[in-house]
Each structure stands twice: as C-alpha cells, then as structure tokens.
DSSP file (Angstrom, degrees, kcal/mol; ACC not computed):
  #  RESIDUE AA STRUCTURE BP1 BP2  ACC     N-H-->O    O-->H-N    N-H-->O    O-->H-N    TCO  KAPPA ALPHA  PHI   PSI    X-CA   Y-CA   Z-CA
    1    1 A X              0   0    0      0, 0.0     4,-0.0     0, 0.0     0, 0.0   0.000 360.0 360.0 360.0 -13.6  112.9   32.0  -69.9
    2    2 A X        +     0   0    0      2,-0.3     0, 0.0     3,-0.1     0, 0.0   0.671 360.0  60.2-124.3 -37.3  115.4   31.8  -67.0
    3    3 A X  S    S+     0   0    0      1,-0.3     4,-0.2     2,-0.2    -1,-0.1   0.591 103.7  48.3 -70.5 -17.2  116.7   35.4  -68.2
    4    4 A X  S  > S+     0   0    0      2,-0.2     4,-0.6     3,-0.2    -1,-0.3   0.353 104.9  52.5-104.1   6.0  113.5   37.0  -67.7
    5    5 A X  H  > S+     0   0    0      3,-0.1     4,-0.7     2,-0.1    -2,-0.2   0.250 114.0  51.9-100.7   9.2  112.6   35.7  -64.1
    6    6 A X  H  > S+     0   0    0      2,-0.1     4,-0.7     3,-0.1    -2,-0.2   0.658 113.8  38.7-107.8  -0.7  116.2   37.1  -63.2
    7    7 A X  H  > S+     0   0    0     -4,-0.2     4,-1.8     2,-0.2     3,-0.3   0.799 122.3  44.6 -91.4 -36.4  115.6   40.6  -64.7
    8    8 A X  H  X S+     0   0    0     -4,-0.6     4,-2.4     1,-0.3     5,-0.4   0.996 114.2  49.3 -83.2 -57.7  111.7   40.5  -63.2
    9    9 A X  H  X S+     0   0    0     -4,-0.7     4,-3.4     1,-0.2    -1,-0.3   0.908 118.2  39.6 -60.6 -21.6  113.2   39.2  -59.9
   10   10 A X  H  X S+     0   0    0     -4,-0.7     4,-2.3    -3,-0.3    -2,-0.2   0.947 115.5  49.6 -63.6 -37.3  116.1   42.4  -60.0
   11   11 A X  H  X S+     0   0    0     -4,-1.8     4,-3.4     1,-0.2     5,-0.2   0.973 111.4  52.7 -78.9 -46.7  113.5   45.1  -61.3
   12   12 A X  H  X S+     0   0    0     -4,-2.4     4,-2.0     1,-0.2    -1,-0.2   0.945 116.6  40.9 -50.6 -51.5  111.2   43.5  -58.1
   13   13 A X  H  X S+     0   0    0     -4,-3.4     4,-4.3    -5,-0.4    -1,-0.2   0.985 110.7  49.5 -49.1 -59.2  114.2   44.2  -55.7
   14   14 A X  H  X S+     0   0    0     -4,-2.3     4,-3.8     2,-0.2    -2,-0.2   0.934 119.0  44.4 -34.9 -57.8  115.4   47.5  -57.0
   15   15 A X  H >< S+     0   0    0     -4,-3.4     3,-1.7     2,-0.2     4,-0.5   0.937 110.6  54.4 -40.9 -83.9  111.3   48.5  -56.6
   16   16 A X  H 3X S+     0   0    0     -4,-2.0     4,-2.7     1,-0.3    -2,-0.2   0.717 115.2  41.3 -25.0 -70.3  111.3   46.7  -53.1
   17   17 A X  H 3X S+     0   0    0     -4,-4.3     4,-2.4     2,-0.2    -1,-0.3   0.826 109.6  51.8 -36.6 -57.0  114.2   49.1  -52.2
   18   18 A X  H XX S+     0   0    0     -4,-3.8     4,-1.9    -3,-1.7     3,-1.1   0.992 115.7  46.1 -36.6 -90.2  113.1   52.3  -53.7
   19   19 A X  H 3> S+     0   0    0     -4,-0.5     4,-0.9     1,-0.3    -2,-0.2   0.699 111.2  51.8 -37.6 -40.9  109.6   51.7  -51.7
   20   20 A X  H >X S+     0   0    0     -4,-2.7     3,-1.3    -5,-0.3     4,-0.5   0.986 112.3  45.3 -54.6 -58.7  111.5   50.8  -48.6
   21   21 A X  H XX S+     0   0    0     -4,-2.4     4,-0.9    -3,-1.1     3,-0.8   0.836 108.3  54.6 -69.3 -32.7  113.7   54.2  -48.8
   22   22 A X  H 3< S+     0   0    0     -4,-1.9    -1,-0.3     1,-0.2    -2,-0.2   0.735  98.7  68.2 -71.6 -13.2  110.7   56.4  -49.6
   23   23 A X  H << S+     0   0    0     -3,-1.3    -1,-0.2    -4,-0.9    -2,-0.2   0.641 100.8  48.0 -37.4 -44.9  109.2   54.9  -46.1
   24   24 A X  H << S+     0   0    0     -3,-0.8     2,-0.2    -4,-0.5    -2,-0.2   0.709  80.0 110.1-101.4 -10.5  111.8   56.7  -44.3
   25   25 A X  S  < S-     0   0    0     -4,-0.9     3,-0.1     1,-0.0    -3,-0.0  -0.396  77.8-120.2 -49.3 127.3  111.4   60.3  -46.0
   26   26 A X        -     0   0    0     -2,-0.2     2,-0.3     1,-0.1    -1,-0.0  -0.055  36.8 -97.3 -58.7 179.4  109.8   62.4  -43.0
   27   27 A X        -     0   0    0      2,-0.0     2,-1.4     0, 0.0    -1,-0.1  -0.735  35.3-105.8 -97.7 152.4  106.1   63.9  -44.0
   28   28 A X        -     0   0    0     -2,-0.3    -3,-0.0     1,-0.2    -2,-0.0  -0.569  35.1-176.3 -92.2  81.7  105.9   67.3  -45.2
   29   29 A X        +     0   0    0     -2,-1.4    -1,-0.2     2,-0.0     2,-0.1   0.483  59.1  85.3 -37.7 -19.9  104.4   68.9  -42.2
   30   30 A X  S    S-     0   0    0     -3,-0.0     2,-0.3     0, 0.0    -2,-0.0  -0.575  73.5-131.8 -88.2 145.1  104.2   72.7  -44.4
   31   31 A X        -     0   0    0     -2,-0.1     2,-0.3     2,-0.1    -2,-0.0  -0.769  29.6-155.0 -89.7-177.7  101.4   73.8  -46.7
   32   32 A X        +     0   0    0     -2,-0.3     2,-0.2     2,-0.1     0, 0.0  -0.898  32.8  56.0-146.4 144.8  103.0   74.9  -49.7
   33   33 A X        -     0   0    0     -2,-0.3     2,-0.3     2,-0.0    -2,-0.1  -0.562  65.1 -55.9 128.9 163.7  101.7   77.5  -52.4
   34   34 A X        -     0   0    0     -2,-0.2     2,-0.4     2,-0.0    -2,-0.1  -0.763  20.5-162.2-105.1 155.4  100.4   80.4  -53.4
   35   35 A X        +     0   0    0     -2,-0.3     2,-0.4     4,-0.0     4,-0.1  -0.989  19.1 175.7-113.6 141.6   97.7   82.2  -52.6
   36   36 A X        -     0   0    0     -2,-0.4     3,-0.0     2,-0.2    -2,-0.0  -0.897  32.8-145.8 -70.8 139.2   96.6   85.1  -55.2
   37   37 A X  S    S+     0   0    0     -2,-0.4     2,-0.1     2,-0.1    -1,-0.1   0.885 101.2  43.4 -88.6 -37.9   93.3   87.5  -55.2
   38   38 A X        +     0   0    0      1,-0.2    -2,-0.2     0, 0.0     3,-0.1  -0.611  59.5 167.3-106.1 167.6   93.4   87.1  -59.1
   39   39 A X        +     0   0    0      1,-0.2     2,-0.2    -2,-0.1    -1,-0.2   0.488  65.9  52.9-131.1 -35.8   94.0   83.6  -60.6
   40   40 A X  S    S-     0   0    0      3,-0.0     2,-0.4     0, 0.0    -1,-0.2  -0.578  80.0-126.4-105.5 135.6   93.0   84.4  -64.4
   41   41 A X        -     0   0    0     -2,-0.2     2,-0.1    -3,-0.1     3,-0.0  -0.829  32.2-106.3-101.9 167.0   94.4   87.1  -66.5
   42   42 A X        -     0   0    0     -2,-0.4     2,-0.5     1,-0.1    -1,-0.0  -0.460  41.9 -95.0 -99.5 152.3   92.1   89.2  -68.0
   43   43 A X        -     0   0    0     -2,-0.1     2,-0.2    -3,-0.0    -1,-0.1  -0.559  46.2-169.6 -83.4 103.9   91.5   88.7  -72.0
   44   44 A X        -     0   0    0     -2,-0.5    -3,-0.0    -3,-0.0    -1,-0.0  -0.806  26.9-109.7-104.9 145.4   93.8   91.3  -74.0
   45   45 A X        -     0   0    0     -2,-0.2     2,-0.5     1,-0.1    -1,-0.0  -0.272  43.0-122.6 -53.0 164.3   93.8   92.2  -78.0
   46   46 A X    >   -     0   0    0      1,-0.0     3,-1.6     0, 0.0     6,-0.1  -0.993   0.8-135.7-126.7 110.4   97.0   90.7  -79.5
   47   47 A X  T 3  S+     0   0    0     -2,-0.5    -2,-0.1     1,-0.4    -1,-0.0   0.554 100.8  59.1 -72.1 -16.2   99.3   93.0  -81.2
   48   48 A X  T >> S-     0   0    0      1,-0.2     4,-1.2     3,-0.0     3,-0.6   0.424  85.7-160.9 -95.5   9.1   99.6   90.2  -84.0
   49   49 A X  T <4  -     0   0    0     -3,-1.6     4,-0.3     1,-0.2    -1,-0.2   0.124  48.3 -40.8  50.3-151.4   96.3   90.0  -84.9
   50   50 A X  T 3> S+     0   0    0      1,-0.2     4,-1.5     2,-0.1    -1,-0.2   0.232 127.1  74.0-102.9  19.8   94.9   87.0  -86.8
   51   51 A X  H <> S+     0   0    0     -3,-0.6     4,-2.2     2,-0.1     5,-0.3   0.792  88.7  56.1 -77.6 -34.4   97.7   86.8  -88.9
   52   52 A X  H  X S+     0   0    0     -4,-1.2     4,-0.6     2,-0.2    -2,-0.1   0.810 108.9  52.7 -58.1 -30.4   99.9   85.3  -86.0
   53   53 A X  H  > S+     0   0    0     -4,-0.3     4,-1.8    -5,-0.2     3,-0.4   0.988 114.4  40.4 -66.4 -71.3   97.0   82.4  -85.7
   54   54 A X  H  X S+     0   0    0     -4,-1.5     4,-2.6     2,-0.2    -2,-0.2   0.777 108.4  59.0 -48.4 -26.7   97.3   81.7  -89.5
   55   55 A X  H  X S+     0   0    0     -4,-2.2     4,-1.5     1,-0.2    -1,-0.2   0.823 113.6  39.3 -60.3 -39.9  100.9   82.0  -89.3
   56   56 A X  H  X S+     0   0    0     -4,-0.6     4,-1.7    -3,-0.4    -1,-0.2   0.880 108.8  55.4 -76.2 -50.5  100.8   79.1  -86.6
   57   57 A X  H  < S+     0   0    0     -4,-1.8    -2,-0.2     1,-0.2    -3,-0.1   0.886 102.8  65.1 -87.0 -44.1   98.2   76.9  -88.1
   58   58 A X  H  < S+     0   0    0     -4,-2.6    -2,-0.2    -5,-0.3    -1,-0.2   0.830 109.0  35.6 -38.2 -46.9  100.6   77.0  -91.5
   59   59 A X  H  < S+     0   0    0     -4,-1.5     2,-0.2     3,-0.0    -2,-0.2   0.537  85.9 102.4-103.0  -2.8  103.5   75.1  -89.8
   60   60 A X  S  < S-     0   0    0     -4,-1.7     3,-0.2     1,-0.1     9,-0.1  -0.619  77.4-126.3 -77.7 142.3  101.9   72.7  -87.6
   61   61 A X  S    S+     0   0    0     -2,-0.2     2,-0.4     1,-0.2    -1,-0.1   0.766  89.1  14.7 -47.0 -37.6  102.2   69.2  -89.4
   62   62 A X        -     0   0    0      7,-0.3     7,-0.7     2,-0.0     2,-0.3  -0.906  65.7-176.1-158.8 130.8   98.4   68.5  -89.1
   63   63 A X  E     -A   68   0A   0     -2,-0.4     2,-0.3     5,-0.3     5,-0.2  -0.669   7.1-157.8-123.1 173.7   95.8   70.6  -88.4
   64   64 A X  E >  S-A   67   0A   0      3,-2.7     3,-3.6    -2,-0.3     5,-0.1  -0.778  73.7 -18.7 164.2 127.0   91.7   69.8  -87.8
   65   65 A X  T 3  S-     0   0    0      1,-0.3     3,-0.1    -2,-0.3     0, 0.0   0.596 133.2 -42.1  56.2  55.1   88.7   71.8  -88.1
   66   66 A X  T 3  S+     0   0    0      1,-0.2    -1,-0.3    -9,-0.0     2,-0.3   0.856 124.6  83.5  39.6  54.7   91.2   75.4  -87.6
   67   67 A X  E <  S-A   64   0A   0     -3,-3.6    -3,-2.7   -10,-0.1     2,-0.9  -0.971  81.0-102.8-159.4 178.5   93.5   73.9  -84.8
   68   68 A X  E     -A   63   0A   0     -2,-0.3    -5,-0.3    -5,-0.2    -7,-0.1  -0.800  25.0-133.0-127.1 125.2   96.3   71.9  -84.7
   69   69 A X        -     0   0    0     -2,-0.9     2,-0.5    -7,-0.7    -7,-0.3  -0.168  13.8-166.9 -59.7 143.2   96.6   68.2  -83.9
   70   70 A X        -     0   0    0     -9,-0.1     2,-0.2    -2,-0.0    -1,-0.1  -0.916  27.0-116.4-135.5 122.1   99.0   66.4  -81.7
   71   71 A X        -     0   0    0     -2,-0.5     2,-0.6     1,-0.1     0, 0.0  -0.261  27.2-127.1 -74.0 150.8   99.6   63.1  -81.5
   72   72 A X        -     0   0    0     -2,-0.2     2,-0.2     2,-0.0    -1,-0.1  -0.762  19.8-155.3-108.3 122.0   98.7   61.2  -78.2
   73   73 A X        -     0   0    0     -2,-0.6     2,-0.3     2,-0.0    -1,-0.0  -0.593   1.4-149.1 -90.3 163.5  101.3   59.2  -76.7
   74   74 A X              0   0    0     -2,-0.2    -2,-0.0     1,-0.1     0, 0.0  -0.941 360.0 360.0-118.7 136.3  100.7   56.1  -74.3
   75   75 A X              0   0    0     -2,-0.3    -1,-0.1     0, 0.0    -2,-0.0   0.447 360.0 360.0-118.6 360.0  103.0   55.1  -71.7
C-alpha cells in the first residue's frame, strides 16, 4: 500500500509539472489552415472494378454484412 501512494504521489508531481510548463507556452496568436474552393473530390470509376473490393473483403480477418470489421479498442 505504501508503494502505491509513492507512485500516485510521483505520477501527481510529474502531472503538476507538465501543467505548470504548458502555463508558460505563449498563445498561438496565428490562424492556421487551409482554405480550398473544393473540399470533396468528385466520385471517379476505379480502374479495379469490383474485383479490388472482393479482393479486400477476402483478407480482412472478419467481415459483416459485405464490410470488414475492426475491433474497438478502449483507452
């Protein structure tokens, strides 16, 4: 027990520090970005057809309802 309230109190310093030093970063006075007239590209045929699709849907580990599943991590 004695070893976890001396790693909680270091991880609480370390924090405490970090938050202190980002306190003294200046503000970013710029915007920043791009501006574009188009944002979307426009929908083109695919020179692979709908073999490239199957092709795809073949080597993912698990696939669903003709797409392919991903597991969701939690942090």
């Amino acid at each position: 027990m004695l070893n976890e309230e001396k790693i909680r109190n270091q991880a609480k310093k370390i924090m405490d520090e970090f938050i202190s030093a980002l306190d003294k970063v200046p503000k970013i006075k710029e915007d920043f970005g791009v501006e574009r007239k188009q944002f979307t590209r426009k929908a083109e045929k695919s020179e692979y057809g709908h073999e490239f699709k199957k092709r795809m849907l073949k080597n993912a580990p698990k696939v669903k309802d003709d797409q392919i599943q991903m597991e969701k991590k939690s942090w």
